[in-house]
C-alpha positions in Angstrom: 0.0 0.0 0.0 2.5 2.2 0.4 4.5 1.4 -2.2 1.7 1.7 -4.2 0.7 5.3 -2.7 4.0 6.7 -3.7 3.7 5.4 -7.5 0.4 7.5 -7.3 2.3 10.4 -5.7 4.8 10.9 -7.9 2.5 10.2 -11.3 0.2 13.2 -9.4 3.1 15.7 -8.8 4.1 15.0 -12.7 0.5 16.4 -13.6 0.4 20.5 -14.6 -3.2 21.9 -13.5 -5.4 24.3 -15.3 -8.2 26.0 -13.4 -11.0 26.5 -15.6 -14.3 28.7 -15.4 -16.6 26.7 -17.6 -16.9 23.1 -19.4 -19.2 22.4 -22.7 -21.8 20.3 -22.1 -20.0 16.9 -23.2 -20.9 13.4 -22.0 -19.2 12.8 -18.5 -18.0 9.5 -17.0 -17.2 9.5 -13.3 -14.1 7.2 -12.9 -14.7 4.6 -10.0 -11.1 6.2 -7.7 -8.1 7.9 -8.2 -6.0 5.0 -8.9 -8.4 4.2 -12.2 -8.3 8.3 -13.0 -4.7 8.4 -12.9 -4.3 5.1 -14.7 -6.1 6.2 -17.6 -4.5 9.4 -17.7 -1.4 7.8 -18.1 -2.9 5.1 -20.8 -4.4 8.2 -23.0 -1.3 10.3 -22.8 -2.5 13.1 -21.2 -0.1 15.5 -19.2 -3.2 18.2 -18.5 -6.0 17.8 -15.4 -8.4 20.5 -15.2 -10.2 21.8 -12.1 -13.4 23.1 -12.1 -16.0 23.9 -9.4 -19.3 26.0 -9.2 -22.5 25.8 -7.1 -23.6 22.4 -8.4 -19.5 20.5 -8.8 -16.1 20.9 -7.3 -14.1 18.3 -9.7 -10.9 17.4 -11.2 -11.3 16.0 -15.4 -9.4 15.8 -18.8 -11.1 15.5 -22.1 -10.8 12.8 -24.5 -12.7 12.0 -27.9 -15.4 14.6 -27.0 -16.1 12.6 -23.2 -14.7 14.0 -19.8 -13.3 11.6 -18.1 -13.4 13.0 -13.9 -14.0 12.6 -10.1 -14.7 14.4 -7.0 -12.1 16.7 -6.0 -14.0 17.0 -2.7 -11.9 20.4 -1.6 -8.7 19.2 -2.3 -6.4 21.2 -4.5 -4.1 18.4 -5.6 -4.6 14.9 -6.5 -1.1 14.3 -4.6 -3.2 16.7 -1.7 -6.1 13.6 -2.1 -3.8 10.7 -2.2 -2.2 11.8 0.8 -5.7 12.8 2.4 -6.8 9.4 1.9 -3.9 7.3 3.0 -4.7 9.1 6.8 -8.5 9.1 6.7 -8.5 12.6 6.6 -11.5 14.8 4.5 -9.7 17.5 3.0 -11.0 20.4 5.6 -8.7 18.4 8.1 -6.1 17.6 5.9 -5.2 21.3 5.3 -5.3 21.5 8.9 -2.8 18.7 9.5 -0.5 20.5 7.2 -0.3 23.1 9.8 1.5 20.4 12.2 3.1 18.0 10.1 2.9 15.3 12.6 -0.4 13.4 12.3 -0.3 12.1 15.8 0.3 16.2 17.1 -2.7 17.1 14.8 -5.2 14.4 16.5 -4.2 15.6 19.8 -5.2 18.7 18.5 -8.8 17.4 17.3 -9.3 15.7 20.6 -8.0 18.6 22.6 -12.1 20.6 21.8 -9.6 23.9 20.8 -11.8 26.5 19.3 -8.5 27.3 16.4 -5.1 25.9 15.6 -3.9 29.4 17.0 -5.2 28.5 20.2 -4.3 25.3 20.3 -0.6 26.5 19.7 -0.4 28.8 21.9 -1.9 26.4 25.3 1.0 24.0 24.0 4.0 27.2 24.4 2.0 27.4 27.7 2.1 24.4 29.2 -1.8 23.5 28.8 -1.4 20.3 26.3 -1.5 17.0 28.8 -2.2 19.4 31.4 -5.5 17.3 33.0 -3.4 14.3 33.2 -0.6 15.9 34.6 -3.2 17.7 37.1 -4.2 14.0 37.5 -0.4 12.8 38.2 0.1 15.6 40.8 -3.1 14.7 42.9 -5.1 17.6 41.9 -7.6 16.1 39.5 -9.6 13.2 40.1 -11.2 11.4 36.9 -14.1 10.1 36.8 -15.6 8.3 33.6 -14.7 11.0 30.6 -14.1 14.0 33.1 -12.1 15.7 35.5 -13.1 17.1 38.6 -10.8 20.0 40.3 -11.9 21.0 44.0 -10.7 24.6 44.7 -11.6 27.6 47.1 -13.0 31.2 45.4 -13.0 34.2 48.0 -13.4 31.0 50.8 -16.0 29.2 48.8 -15.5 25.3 47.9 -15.9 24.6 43.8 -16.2 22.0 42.4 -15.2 22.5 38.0 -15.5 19.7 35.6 -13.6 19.3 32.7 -14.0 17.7 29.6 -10.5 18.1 27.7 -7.4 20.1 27.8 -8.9 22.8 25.7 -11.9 23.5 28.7 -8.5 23.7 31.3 -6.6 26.2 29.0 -10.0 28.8 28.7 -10.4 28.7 32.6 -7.6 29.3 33.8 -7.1 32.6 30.6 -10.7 33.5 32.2 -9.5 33.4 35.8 -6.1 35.1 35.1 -3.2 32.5 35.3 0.0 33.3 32.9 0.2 29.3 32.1 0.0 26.4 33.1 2.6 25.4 35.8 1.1 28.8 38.0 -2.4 27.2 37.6 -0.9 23.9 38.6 0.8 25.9 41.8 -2.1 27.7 42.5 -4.7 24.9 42.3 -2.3 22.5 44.6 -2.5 25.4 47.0 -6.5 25.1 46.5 -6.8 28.4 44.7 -8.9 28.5 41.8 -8.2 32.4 41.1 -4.9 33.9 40.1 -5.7 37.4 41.7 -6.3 35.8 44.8 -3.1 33.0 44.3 -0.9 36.0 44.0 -2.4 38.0 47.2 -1.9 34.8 49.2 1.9 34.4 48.1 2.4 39.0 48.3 1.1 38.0 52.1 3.0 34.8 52.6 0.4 32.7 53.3 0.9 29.1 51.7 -2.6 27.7 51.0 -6.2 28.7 50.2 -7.6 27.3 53.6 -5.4 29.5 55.8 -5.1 32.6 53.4 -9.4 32.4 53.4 -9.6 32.0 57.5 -6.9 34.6 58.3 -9.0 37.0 56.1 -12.5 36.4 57.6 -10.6 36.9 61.2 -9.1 39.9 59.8 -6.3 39.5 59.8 -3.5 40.8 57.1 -1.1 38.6 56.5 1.0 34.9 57.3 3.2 36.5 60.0 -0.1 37.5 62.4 -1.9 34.4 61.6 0.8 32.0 62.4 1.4 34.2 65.6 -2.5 34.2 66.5 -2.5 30.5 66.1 -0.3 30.0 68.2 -1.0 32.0 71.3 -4.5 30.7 70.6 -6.2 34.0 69.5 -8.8 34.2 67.0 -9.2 37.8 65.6 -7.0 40.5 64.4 -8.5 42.6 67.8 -7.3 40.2 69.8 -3.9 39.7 68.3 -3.6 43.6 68.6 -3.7 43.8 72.0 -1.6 40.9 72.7 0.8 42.4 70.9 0.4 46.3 72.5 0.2 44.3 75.8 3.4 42.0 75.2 5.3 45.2 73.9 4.9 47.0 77.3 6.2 43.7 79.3 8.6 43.4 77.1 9.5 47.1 77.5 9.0 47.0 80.9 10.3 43.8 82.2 6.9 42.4 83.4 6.2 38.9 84.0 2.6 38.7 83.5 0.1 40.5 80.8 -1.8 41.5 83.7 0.9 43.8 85.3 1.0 45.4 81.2 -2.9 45.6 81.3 -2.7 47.5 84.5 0.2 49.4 83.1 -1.7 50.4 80.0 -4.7 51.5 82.3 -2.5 54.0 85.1 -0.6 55.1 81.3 -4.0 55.7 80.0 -4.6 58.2 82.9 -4.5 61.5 82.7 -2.2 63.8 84.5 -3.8 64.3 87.8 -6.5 61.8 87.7 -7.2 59.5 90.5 -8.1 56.1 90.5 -9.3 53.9 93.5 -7.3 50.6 94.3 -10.8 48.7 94.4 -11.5 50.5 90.8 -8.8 49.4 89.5 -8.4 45.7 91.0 -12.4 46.0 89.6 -10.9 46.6 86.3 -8.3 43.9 86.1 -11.0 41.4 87.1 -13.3 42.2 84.9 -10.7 42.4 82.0 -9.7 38.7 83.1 -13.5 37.3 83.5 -13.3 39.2 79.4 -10.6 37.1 78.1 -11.8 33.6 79.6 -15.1 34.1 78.5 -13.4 34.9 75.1 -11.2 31.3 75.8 -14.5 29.1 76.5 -16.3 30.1 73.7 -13.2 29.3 71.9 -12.8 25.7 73.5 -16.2 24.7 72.6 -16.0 26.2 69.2 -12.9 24.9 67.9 -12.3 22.2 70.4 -9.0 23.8 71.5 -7.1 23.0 74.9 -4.2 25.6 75.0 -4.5 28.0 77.6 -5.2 31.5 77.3 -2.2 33.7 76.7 -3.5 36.2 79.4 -1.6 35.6 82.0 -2.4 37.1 85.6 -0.7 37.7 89.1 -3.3 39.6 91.3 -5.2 36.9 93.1 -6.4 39.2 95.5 -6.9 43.5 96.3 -4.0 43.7 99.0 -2.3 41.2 95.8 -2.9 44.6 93.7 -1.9 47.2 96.4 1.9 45.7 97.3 2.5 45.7 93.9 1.5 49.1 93.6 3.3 50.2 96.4 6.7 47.9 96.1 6.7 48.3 92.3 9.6 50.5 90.6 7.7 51.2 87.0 4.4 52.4 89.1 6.7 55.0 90.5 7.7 56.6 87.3 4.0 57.1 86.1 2.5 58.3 90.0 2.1 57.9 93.6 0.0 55.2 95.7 -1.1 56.7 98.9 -1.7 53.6 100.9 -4.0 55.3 103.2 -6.1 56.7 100.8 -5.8 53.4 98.5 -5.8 56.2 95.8 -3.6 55.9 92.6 -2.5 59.7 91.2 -0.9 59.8 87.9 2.1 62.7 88.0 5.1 62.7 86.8 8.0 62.1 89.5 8.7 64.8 92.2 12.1 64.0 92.7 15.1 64.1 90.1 16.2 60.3 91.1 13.0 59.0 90.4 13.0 60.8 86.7 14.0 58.9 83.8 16.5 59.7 81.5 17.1 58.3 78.5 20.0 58.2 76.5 19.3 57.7 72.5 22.9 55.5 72.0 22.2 55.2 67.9 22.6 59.6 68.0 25.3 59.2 70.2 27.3 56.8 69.5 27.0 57.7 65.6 30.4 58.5 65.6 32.1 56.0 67.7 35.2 57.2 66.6 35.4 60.6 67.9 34.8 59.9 71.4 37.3 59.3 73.6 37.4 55.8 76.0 35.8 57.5 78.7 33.3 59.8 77.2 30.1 57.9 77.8 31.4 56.9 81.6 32.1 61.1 81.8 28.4 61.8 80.4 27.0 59.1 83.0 28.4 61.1 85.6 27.7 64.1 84.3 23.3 62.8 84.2 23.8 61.9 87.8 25.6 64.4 89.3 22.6 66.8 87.9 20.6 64.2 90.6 18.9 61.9 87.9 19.6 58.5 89.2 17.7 56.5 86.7 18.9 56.2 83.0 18.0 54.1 80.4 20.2 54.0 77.2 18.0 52.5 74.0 19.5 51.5 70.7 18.6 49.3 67.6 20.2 45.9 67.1 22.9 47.3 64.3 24.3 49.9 67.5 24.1 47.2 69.9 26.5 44.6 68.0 28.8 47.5 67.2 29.5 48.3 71.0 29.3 44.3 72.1 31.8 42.7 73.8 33.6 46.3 74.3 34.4 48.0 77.3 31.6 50.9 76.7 28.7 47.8 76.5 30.0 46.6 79.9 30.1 50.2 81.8 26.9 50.6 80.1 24.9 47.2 81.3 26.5 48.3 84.8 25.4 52.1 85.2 21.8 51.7 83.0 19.3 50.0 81.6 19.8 49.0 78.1 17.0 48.4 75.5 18.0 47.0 72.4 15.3 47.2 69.8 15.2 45.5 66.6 15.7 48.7 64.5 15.9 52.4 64.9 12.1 52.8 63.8 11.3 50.6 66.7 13.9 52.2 69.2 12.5 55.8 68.6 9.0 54.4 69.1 9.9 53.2 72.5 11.6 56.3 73.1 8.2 58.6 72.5 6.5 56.5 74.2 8.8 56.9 77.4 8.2 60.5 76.8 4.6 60.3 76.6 4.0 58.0 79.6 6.8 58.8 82.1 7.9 62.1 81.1 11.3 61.0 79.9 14.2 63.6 79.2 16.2 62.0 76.0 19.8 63.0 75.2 19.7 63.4 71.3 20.3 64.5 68.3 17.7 62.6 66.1 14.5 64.8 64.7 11.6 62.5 66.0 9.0 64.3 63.8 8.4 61.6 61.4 7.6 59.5 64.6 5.4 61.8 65.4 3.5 62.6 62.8 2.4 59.0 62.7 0.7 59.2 65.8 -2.1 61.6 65.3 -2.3 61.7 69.3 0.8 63.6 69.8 2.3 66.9 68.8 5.4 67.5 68.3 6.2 70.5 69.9 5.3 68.0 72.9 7.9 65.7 72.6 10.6 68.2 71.2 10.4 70.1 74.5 11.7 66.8 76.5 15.2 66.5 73.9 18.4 68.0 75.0 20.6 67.8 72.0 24.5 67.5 72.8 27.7 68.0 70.6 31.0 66.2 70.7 34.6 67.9 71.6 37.8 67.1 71.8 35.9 63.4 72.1 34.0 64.5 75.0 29.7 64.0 75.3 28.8 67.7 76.3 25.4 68.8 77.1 23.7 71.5 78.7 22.9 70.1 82.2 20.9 73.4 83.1 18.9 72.7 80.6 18.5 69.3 82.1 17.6 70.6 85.0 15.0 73.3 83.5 13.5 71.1 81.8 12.6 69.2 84.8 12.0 72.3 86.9 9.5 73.7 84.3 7.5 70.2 84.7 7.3 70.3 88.4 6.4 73.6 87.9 3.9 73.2 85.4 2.1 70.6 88.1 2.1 72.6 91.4 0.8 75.4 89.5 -1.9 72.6 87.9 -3.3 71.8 91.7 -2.7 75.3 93.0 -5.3 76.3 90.1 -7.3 73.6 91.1 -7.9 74.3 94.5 -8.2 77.7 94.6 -11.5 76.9 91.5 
């Protein structure tokens, strides 16, 4: 056969072709196949074929003795284009089409694949999409069943279920939902998205999968990092991961054990300069904020079955619990005065120099390391006390802190202060304000904290600029204006006698 095909092949390339727009109305004999038309050809000597085709015939003929001798051309433009045609079964519509591939296997994936073009088809094969159910299959992702597959996927924390029917139904759904090609719907769908504006959220946030990127959203929360941490600790909206985190910031800050010393922190911070709070109003107020959060915790339990304990820790068992801490406790004395007889609470800022903090911004001054001399910080230590400020806390980022470790000035340093390493300088000057806005602080510095403070609508910064003494460096020597420490304390005493003098004289 196809030995035979190529006789017939090369007989049909040998034949020249004239296209013709009219035939005289001669007798016609329909020759049984190609094989017989080309045969006689031969046998009569002929080295013409015509074509013709109208409304009523599309046919390939010669002439001979007055009779047209023809057969069907049935949209093929060659006989060779026929021979070929009909050695793979294909109609001449389709074997046009093949020609496009030049592989007959590639061109019946490409009938079986339902592709609207060959254009289309093309292009899903560049992009991955040709073999792609079976490959989805492979990967665990599809599931067949009878002539379909069935992909499960979430869409905005909705289950679908999508059949499909061939690799041409994959390529438009995943063009329709957005995806570049195939291997990022392949990613996406493993991680049980069906949506490539959502897949690429999840992976801008860091969340791995559709399940948690869809419950970390409904809680409200905005990204992997909180989610992981709220499932951890056990919480279960973004409200209560914020004030675990405000309240493990001032523990951490603060050195408290317990988020109930940072609650009742937060609450005597929250006070107002002057204003009075009872012991029993606030032991009230730490009760009730516990009885809050393990209410909060059972409803959890039963909801999602869960036996960790709740991350708010307590220490007050009792009102006289509450009233030595108040009265033993070195932070509580920064922010006011317990007056045990009274069992009042009064939020000032200290009376006495020693009980004032000072803070030393170390990431301003120790900028420029080397200028300063091997004593200069123990010099401007002695300086700060001298003035009578006893209590000093130097705060720097992580980058100042690894500079200075292991060196003499990091040892005087962890002897004479307090040292607060924060993980950056954003985060140091943060904790800096808001030792200025709770406890009055005076900070030795350089640094312009207005972009600190602009982010806080709550403060001004005329406020905070009023508690920085700037210093300059000489002959490798910290100096600063100690009157001007001293004023600046003077003028806040000040400002609060003259406060309760107003008040009791209205």
């Amino acid at each position: 056969m196809g030995k035979d095909k190529n006789i017939l092949k090369i007989r049909a390339n040998l034949i020249k072709y004239i296209d013709v727009d009219e035939i005289e109305e001669l007798p016609k004999v329909k020759v049984k196949n190609v094989e017989e038309f080309l045969e006689a050809h031969r046998v009569l000597g002929k080295h013409v074929i015509c074509r013709y085709k109208d409304n009523l015939e599309d046919i390939f003929f010669f002439v001979d003795n007055g009779v047209i001798f023809y057969i069907p051309s049935d949209g093929f433009k060659t006989l060779e284009d026929l021979i070929e045609a009909k050695s793979l079964g294909l109609s001449a519509e389709e074997y046009y089409e093949y020609l496009e591939f030049g592989d007959i296997n590639e061109y019946k994936k490409y009938k079986s694949s339902g592709f609207k073009s060959i254009e289309e088809y093309k292009k899903a094969k560049d992009l991955g999409f040709i073999g792609g159910l079976e490959e989805l299959v492979k990967e665990g992702i599809a599931q067949r069943l009878d002539d379909k597959y069935i992909i499960e996927y979430l869409y905005y924390g909705i289950l679908e279920n999508r059949e499909f029917s061939n690799d041409a139904e994959l390529y438009y759904f995943a063009i329709e939902k957005g995806f570049s090609d195939f291997d990022e719907l392949k990613n996406a769908l493993k991680a049980g998205f069906g949506d490539a504006n959502e897949y690429k959220d999840a992976l801008n946030r860091g969340f791995k999968d559709a399940y948690e990127y869809n419950d970390a959203l409904s809680k409200g929360f905005r990204d992997a990092d909180e989610y992981k941490i709220a499932k951890a600790i056990g919480v279960n909206s973004k409200k209560e991961l914020e004030e675990y985190m405000e309240l493990k910031r001032i523990c951490e800050n603060f050195g408290l054990e317990t988020f109930e010393e940072g609650y009742l922190l937060k609450v005597l911070m929250d006070l107002k300069i002057d204003e009075e709070i009872t012991l029993k109003e606030l032991y009230n107020k730490l009760k009730e904020k516990e009885r809050l959060m393990k209410i909060k915790k059972d409803v959890l339990n039963k909801l999602a079955n869960l036996s960790s304990p709740s991350w708010y820790s307590t220490r007050f068992t009792t009102v006289d619990d509450l009233e030595e801490y108040l009265v033993d406790s070195e932070i509580v004395s920064y922010l006011g005065e317990y007056i045990k007889e009274e069992k009042i609470f009064r939020r000032i800022y200290p009376p006495k120099p020693s009980r004032r903090i000072v803070i030393i911004d170390a990431i301003s001054v120790l900028n420029n390391m080397h200028n300063l001399s091997p004593n200069s910080i123990e010099n401007l230590i002695k300086k700060i006390k001298n003035a009578g400020f006893k209590n000093i806390i130097t705060v720097m980022d992580t980058v100042t802190y690894y500079k200075i470790k292991g060196k003499d000035i990091c040892r005087f340093l962890a002897n004479e202060c307090n040292i607060k390493v924060s993980k950056s300088k954003d985060e140091a000057y943060k904790l800096i304000i808001e030792y200025i806005k709770n406890f009055g602080a005076l900070v030795i510095s350089n640094a312009s904290f207005k972009d600190y403070i602009i982010k806080d609508s709550k403060l001004f910064y005329k406020d905070i600029k009023e508690y920085i003494i700037p210093f300059i460096v000489e002959n490798g020597e910290i100096n600063l204006d100690i009157e001007l420490l001293r004023k600046l304390y003077t003028e806040v005493v000040t400002k609060r006698i003259e406060k309760i003098k107003s008040n009791v004289v209205s």
